[in-house]
DSSP file (Angstrom, degrees, kcal/mol; ACC not computed):
  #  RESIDUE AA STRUCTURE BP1 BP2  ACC     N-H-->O    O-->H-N    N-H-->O    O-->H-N    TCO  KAPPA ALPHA  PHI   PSI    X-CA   Y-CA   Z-CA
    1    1 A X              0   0    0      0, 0.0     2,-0.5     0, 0.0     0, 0.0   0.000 360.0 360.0 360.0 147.5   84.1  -85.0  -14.4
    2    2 A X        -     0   0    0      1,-0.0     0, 0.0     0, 0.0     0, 0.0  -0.798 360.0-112.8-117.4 123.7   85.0  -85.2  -18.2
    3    3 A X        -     0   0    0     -2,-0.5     2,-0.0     1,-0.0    -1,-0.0  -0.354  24.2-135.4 -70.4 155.8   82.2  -84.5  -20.9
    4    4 A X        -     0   0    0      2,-0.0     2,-0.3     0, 0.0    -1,-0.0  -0.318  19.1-158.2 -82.1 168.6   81.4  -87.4  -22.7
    5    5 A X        -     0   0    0     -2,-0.0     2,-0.4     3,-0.0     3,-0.0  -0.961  19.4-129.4-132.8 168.5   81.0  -86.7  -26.9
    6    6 A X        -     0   0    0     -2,-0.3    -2,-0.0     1,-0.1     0, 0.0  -0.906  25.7 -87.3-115.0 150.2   79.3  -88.9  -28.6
    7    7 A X        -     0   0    0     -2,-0.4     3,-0.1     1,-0.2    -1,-0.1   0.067  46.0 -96.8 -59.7 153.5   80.3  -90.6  -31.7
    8    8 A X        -     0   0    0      1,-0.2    20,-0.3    19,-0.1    -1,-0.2  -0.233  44.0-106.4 -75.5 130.5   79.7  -89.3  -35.2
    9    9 A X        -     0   0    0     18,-0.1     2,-0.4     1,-0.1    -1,-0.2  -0.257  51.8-110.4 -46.6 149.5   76.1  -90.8  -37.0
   10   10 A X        +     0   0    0     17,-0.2     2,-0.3    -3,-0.1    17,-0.2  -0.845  49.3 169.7 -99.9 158.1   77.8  -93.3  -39.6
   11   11 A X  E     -A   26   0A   0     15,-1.1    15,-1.8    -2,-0.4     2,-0.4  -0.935  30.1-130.5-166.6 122.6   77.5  -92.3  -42.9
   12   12 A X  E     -A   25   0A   0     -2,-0.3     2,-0.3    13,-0.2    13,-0.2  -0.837  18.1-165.4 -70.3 105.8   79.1  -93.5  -46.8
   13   13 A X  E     -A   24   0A   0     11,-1.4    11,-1.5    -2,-0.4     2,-0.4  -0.675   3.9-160.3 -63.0 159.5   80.5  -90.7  -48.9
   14   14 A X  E     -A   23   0A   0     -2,-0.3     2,-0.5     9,-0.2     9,-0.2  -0.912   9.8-173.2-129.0 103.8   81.0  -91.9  -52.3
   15   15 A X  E     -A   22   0A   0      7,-2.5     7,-1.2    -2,-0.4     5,-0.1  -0.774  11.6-149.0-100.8  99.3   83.5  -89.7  -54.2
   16   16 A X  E     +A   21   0A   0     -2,-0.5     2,-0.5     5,-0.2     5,-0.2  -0.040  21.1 172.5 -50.9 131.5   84.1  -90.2  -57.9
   17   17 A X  E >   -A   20   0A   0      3,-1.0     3,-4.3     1,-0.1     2,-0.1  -0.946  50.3 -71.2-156.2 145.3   87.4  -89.4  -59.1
   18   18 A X  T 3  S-     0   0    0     -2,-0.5    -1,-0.1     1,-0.3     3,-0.1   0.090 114.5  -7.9  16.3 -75.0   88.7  -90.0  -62.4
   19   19 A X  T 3  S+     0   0    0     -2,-0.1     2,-0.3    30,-0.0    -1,-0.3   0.023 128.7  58.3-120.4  30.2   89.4  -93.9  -63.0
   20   20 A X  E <  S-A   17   0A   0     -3,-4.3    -3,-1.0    -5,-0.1     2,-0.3  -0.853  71.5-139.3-143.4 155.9   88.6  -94.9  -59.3
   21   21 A X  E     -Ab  16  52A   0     30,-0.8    32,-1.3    -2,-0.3     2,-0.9  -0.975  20.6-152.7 -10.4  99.4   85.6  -94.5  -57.0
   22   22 A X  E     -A   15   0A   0     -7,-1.2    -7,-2.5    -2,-0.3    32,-0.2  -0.769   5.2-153.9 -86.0  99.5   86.8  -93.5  -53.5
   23   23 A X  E     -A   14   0A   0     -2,-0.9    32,-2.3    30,-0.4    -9,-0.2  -0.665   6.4-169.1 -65.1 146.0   84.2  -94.6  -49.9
   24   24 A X  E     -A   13   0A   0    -11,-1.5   -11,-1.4    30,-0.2    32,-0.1  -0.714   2.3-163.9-119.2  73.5   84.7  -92.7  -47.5
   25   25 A X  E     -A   12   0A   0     30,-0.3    33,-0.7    -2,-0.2     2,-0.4  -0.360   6.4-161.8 -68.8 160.2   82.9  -94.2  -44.3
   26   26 A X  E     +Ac  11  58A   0    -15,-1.8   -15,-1.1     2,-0.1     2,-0.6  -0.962  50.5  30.3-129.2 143.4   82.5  -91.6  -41.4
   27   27 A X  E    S- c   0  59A   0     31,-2.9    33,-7.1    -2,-0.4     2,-0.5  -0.833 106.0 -33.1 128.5-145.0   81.8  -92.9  -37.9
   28   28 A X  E     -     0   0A   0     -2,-0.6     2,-0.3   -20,-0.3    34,-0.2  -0.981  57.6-136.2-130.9 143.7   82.6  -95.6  -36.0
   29   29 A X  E     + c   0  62A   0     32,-2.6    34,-0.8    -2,-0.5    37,-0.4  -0.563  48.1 144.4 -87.7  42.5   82.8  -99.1  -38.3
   30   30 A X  S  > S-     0   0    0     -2,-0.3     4,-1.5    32,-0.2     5,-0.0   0.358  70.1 -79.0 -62.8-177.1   80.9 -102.0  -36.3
   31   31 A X  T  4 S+     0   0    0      2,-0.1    -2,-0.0     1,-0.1    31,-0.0   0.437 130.0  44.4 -76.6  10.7   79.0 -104.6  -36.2
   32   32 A X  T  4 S+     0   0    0      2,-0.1     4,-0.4     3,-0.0     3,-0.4   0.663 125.0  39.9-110.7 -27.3   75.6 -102.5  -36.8
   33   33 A X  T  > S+     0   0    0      1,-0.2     4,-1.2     2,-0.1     3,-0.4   0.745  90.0  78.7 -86.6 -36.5   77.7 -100.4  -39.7
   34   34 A X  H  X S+     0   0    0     -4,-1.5     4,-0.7     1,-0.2    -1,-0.2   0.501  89.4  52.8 -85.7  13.7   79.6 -102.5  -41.4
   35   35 A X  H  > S+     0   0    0     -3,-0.4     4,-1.7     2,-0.2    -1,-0.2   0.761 104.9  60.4 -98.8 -25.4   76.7 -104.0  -43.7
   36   36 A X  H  > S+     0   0    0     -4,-0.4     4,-0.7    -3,-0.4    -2,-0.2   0.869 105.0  41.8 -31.1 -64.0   76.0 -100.7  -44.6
   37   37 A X  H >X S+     0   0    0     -4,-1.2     4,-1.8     2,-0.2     3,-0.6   0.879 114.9  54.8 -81.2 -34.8   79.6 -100.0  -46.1
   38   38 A X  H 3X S+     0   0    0     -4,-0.7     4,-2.1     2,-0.2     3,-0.3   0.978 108.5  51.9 -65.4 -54.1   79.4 -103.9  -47.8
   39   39 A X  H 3X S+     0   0    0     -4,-1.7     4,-3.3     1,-0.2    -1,-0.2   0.849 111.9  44.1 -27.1 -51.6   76.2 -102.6  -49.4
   40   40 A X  H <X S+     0   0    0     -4,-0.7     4,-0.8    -3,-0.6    -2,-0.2   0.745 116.5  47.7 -67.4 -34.6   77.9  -99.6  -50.7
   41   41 A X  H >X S+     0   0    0     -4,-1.8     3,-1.6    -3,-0.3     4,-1.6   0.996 109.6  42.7 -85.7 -77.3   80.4 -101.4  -51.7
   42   42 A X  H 3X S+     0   0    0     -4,-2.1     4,-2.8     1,-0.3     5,-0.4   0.909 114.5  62.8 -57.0 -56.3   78.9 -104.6  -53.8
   43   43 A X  H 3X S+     0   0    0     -4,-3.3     4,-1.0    -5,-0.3    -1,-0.3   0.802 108.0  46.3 -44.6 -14.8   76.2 -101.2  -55.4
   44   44 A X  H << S+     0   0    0     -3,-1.6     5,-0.3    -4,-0.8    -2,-0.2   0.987 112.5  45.2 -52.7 -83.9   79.5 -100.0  -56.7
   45   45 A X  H  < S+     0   0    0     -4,-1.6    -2,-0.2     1,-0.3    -3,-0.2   0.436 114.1  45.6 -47.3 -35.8   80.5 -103.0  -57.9
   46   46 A X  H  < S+     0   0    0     -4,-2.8    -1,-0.3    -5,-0.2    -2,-0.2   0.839  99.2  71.3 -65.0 -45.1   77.3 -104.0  -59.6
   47   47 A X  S  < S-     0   0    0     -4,-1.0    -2,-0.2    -5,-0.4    -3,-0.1   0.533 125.3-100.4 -76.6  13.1   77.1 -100.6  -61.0
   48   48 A X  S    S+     0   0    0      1,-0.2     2,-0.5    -3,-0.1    -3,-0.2   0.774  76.3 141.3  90.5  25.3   80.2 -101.7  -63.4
   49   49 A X        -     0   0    0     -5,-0.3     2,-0.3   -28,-0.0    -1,-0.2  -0.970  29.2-177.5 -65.9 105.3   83.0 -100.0  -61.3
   50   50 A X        +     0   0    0     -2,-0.5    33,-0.3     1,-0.1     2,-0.2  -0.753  56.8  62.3-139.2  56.0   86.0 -102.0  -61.2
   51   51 A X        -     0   0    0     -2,-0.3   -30,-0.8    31,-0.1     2,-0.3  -0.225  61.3-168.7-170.9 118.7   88.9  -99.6  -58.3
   52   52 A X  E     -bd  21  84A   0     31,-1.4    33,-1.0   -32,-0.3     2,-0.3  -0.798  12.3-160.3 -85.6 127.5   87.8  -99.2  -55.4
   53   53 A X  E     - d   0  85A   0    -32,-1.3     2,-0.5    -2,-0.3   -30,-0.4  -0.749   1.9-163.6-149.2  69.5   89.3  -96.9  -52.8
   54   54 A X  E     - d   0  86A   0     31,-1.5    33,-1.6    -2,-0.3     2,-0.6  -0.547   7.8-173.7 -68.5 127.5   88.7  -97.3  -49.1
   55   55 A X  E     - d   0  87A   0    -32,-2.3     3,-0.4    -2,-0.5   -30,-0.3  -0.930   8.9-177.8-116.9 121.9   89.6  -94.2  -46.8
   56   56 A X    >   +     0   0    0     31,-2.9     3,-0.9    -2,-0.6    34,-0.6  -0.096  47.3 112.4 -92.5  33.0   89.3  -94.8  -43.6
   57   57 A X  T 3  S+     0   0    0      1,-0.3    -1,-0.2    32,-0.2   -31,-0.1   0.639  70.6  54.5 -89.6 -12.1   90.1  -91.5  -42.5
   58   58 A X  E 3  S+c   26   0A   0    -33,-0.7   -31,-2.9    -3,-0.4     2,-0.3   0.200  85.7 107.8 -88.1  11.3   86.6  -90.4  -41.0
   59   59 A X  E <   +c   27   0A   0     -3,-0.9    31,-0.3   -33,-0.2    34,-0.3  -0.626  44.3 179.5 -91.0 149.7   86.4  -93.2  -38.9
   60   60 A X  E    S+     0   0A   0    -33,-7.1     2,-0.2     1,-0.5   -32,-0.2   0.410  75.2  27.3-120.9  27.6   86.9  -92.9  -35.2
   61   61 A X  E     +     0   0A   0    -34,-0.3   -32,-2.6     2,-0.0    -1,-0.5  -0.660  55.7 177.7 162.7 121.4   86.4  -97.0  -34.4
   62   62 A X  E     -c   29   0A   0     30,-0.2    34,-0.2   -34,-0.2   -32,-0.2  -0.953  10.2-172.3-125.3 120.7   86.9 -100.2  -36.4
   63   63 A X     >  -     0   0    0    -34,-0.8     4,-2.3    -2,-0.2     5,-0.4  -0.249  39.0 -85.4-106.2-149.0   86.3 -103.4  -35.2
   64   64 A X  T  4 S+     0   0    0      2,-0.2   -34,-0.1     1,-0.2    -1,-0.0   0.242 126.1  52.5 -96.3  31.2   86.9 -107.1  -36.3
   65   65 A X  T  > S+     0   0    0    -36,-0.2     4,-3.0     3,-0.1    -1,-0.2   0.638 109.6  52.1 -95.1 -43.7   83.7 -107.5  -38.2
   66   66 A X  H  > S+     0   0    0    -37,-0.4     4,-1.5     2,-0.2    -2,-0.2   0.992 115.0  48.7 -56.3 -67.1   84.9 -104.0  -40.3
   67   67 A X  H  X S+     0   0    0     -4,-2.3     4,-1.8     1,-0.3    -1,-0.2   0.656 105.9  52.6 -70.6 -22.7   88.1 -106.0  -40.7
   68   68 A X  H  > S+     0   0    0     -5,-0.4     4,-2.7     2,-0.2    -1,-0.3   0.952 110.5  47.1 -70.1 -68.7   86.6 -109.1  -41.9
   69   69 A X  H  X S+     0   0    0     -4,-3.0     4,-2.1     1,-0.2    -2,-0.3   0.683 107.7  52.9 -50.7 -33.3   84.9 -107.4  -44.2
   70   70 A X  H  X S+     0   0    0     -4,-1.5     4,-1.2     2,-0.2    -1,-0.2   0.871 117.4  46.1 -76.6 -52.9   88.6 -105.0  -45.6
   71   71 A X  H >X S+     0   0    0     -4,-1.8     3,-1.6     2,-0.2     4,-1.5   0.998 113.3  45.7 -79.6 -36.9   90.4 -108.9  -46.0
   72   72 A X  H >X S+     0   0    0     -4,-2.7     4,-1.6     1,-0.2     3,-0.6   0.941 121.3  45.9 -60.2 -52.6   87.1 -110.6  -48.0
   73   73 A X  H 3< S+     0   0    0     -4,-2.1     4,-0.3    -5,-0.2    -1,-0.2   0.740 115.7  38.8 -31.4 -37.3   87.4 -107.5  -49.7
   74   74 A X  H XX S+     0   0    0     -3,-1.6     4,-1.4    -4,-1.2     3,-0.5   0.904 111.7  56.9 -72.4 -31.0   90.8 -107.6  -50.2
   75   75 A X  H <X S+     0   0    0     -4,-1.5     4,-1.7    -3,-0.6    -2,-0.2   0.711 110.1  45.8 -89.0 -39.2   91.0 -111.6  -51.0
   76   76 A X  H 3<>S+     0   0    0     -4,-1.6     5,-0.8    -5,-0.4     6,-0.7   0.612 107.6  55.9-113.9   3.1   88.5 -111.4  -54.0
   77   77 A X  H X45S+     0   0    0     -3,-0.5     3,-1.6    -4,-0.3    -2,-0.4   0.710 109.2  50.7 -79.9 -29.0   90.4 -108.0  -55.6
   78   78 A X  H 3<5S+     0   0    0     -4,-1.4     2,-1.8     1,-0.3    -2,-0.2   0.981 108.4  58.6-100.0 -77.6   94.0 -110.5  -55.6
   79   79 A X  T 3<5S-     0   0    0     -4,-1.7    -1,-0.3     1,-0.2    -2,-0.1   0.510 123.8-112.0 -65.6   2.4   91.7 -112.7  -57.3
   80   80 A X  T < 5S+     0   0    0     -2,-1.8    -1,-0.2    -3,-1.6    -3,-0.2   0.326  83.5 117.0 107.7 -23.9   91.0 -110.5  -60.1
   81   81 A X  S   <S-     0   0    0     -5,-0.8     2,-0.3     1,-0.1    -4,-0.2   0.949  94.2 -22.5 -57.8 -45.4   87.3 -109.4  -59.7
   82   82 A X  S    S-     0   0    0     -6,-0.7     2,-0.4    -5,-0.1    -2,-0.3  -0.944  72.7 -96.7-170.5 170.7   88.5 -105.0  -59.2
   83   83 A X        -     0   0    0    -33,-0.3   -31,-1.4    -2,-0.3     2,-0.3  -0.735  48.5-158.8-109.4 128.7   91.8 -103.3  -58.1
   84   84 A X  E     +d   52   0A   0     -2,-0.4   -31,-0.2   -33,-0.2     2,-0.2  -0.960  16.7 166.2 -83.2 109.2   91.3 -102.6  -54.4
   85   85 A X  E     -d   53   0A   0    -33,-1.0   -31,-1.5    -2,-0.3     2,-0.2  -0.923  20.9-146.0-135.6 179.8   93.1  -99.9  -51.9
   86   86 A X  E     -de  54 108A   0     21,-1.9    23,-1.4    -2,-0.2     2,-0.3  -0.720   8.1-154.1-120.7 179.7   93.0  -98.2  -48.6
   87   87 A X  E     -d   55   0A   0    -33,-1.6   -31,-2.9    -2,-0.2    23,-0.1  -0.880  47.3-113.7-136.0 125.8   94.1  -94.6  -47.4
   88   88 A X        -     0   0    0     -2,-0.3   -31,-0.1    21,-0.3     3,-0.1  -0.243  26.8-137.4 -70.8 153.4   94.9  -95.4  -43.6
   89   89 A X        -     0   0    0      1,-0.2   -32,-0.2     2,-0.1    -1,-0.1  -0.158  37.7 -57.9 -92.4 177.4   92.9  -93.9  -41.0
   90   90 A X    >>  -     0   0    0    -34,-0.6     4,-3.6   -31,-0.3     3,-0.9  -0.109  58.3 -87.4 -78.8-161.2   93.9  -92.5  -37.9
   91   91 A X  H 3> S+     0   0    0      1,-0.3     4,-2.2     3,-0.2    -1,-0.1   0.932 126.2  48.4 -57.5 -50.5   95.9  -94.0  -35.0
   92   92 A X  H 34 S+     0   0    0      2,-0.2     4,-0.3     1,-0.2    -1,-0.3   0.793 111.8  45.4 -56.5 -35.8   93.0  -95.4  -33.4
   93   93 A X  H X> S+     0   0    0     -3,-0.9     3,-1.7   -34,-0.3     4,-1.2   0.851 114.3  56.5 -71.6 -43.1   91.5  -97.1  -36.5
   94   94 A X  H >X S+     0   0    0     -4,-3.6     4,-1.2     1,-0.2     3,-0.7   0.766  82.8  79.9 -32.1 -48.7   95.3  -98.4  -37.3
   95   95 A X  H 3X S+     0   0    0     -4,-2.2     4,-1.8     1,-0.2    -1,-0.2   0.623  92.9  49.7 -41.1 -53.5   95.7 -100.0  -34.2
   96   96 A X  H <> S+     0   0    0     -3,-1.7     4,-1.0    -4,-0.3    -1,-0.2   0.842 104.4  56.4 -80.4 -34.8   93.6 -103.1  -35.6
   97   97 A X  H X<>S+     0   0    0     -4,-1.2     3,-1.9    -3,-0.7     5,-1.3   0.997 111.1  42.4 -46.1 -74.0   95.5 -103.4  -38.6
   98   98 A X  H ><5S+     0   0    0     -4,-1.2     3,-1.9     1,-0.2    -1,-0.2   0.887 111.8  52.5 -40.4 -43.6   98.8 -103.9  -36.7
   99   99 A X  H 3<5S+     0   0    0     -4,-1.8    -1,-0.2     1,-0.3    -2,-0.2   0.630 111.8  47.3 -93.3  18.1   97.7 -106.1  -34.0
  100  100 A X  T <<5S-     0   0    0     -3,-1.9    -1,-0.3    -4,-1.0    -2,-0.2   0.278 109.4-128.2-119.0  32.9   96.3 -108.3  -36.3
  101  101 A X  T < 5S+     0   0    0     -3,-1.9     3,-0.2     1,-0.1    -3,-0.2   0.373  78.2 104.7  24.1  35.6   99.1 -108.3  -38.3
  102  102 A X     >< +     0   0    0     -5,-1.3     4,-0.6    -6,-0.2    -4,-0.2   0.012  40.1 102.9-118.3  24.9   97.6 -107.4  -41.7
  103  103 A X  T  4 S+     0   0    0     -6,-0.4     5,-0.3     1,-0.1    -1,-0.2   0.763  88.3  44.2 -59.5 -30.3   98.7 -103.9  -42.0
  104  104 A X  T  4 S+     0   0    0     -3,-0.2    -1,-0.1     1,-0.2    -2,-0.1   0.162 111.2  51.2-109.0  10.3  101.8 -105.4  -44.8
  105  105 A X  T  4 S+     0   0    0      2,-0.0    -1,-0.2     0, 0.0    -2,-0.1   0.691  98.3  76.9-117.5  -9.2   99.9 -107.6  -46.7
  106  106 A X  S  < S-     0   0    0     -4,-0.6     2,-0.7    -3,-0.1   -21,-0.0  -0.495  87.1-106.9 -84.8 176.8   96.8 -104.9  -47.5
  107  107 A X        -     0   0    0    -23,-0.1   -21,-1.9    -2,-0.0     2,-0.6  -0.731  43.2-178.1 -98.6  73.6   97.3 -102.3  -50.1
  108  108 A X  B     -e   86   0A   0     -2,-0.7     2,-0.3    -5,-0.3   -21,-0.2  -0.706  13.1-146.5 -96.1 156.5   97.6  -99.3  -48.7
  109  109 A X        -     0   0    0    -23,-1.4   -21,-0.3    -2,-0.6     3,-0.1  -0.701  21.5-119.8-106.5 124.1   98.0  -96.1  -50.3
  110  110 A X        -     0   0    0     -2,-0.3     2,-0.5     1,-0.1    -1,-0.1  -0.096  50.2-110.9 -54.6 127.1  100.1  -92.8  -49.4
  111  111 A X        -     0   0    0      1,-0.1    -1,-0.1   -23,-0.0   -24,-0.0  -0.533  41.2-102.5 -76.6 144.2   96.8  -89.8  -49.2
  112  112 A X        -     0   0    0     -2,-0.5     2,-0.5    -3,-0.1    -1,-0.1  -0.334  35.0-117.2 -60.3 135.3   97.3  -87.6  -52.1
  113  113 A X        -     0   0    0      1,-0.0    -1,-0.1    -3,-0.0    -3,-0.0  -0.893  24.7-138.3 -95.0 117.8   98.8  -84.6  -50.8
  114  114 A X        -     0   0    0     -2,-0.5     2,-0.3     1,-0.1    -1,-0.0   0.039  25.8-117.1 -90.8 163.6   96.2  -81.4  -51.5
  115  115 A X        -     0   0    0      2,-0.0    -1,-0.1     1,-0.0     2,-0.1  -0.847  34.4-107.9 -96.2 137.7   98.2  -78.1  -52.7
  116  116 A X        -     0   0    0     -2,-0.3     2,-1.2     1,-0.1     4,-0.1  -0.400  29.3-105.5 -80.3 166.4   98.0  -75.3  -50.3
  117  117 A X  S    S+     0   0    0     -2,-0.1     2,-0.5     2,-0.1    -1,-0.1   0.189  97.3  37.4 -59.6  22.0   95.9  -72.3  -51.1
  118  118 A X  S    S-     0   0    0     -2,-1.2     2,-0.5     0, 0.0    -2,-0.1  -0.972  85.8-109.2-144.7 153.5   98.3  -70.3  -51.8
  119  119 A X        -     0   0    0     -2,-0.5    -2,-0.1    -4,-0.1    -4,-0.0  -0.846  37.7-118.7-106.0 150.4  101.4  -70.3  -53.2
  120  120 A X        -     0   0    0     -2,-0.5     2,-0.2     1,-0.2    -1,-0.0  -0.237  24.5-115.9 -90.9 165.0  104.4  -70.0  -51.0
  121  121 A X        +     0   0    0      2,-0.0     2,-0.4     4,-0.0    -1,-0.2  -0.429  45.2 164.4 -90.0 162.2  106.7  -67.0  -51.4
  122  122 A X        +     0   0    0     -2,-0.2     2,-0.3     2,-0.0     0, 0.0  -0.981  47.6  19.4-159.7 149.2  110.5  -68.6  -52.6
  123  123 A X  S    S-     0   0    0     -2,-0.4     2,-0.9     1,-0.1    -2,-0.0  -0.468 111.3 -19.4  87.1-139.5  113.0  -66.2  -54.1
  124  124 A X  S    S-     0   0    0     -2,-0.3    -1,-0.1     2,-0.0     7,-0.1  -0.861  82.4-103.4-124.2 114.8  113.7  -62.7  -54.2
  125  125 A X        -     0   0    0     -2,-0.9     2,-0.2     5,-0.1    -2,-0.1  -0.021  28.3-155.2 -41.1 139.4  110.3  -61.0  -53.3
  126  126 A X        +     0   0    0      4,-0.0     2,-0.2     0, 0.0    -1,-0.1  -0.649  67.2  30.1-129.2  76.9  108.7  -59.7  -56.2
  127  127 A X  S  > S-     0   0    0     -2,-0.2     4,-0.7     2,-0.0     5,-0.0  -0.601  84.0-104.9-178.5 163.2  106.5  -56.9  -54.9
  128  128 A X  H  > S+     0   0    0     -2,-0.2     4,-0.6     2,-0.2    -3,-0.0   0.537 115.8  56.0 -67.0  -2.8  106.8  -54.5  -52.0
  129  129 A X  H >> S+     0   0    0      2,-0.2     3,-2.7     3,-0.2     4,-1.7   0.925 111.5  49.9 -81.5 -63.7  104.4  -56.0  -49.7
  130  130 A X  H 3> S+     0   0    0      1,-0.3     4,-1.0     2,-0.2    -2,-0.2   0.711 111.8  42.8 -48.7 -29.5  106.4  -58.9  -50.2
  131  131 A X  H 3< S+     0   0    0     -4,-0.7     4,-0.5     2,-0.2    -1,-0.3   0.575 112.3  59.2 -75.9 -35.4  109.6  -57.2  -49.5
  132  132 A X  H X< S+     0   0    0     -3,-2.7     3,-1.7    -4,-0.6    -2,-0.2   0.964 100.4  59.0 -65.6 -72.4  107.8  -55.5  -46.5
  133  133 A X  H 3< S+     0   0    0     -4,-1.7    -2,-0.2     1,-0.3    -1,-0.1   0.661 106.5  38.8 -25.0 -64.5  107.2  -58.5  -45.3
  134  134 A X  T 3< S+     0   0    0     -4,-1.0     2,-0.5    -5,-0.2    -1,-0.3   0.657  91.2  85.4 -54.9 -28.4  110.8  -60.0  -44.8
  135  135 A X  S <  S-     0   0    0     -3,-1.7    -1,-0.0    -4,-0.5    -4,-0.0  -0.729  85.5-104.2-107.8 123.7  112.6  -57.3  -43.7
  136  136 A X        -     0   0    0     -2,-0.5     2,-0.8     1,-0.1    -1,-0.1   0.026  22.8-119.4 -57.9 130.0  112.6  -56.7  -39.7
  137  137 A X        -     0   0    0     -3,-0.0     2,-0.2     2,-0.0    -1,-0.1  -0.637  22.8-164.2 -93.7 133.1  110.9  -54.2  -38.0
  138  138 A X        -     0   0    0     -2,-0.8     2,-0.4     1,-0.0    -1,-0.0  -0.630  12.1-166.6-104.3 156.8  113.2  -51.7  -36.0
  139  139 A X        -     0   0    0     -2,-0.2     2,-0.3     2,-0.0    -1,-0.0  -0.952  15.2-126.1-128.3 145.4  111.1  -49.9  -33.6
  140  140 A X        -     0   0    0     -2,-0.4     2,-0.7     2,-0.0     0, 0.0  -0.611  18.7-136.7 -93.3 169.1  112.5  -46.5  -31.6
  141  141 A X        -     0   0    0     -2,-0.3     2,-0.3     2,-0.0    -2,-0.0  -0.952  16.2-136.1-122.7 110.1  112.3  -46.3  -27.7
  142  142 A X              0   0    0     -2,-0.7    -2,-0.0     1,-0.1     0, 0.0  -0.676 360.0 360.0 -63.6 129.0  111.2  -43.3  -26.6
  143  143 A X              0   0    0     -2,-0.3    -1,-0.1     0, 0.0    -2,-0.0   0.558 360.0 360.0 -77.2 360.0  113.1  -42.0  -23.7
């Protein structure tokens, strides 16, 4: 027997970033959820924000009510009303896009790639730790 988990509460982030507003829904995208994210979405929009940014990338289920909702969204951005995009979700959320053949006609957008915390070493090590670091350790075998 396999434990079950149970799906993540749904829940709207709204992240501001620069000239764009990003949603973020987390959860599963339904028919009990997805009036929720239209809510969020049309307060935005009232609230004089004109790019819009869905990432679907916390969701772990969309169905075709969620997807209803992504083309009337899309459908009245081509008409001019705000600049629209996605950042795709994972496999599972994808899936609908593709079999309902509207994955090439929405806008989606490559995720912004984060820089890692560090910076990566390149070149000719410029400390001895670094130097330490590269060079193999020979070890002796006592007989």
């Amino acid at each position: 027997m396999t434990a079950r988990t149970l799906p993540t509460a749904f829940h709207c982030d709204v992240i501001p970033e620069r000239s764009r507003v990003r949603i973020a829904p987390v959860g599963e995208l339904d028919l009990v959820t997805t009036p929720v994210l239209a809510r969020t979405v049309r307060e935005l929009l009232d609230a004089g924000f004109d790019h819009l940014i869905l990432d679907l990338g916390g969701l772990e289920f969309v169905d075709s009510t969620a997807l209803r909702l992504i083309l009337d969204l899309h459908t009245e951005a081509v008409q001019g009303s705000f600049r629209f995009g996605l950042i795709a979700g994972p496999r599972a959320v994808q899936r609908i896009f593709e079999l309902s053949g509207t994955e090439a006609m929405l806008p989606f957008e490559q995720p912004r790639l984060r820089k890692p915390p560090f910076p990566r070493i390149t070149g000719a090590p410029t400390s001895r730790l670094q130097a330490s670091a590269r060079r193999p350790r020979r070890y002796r075998r006592n007989p």
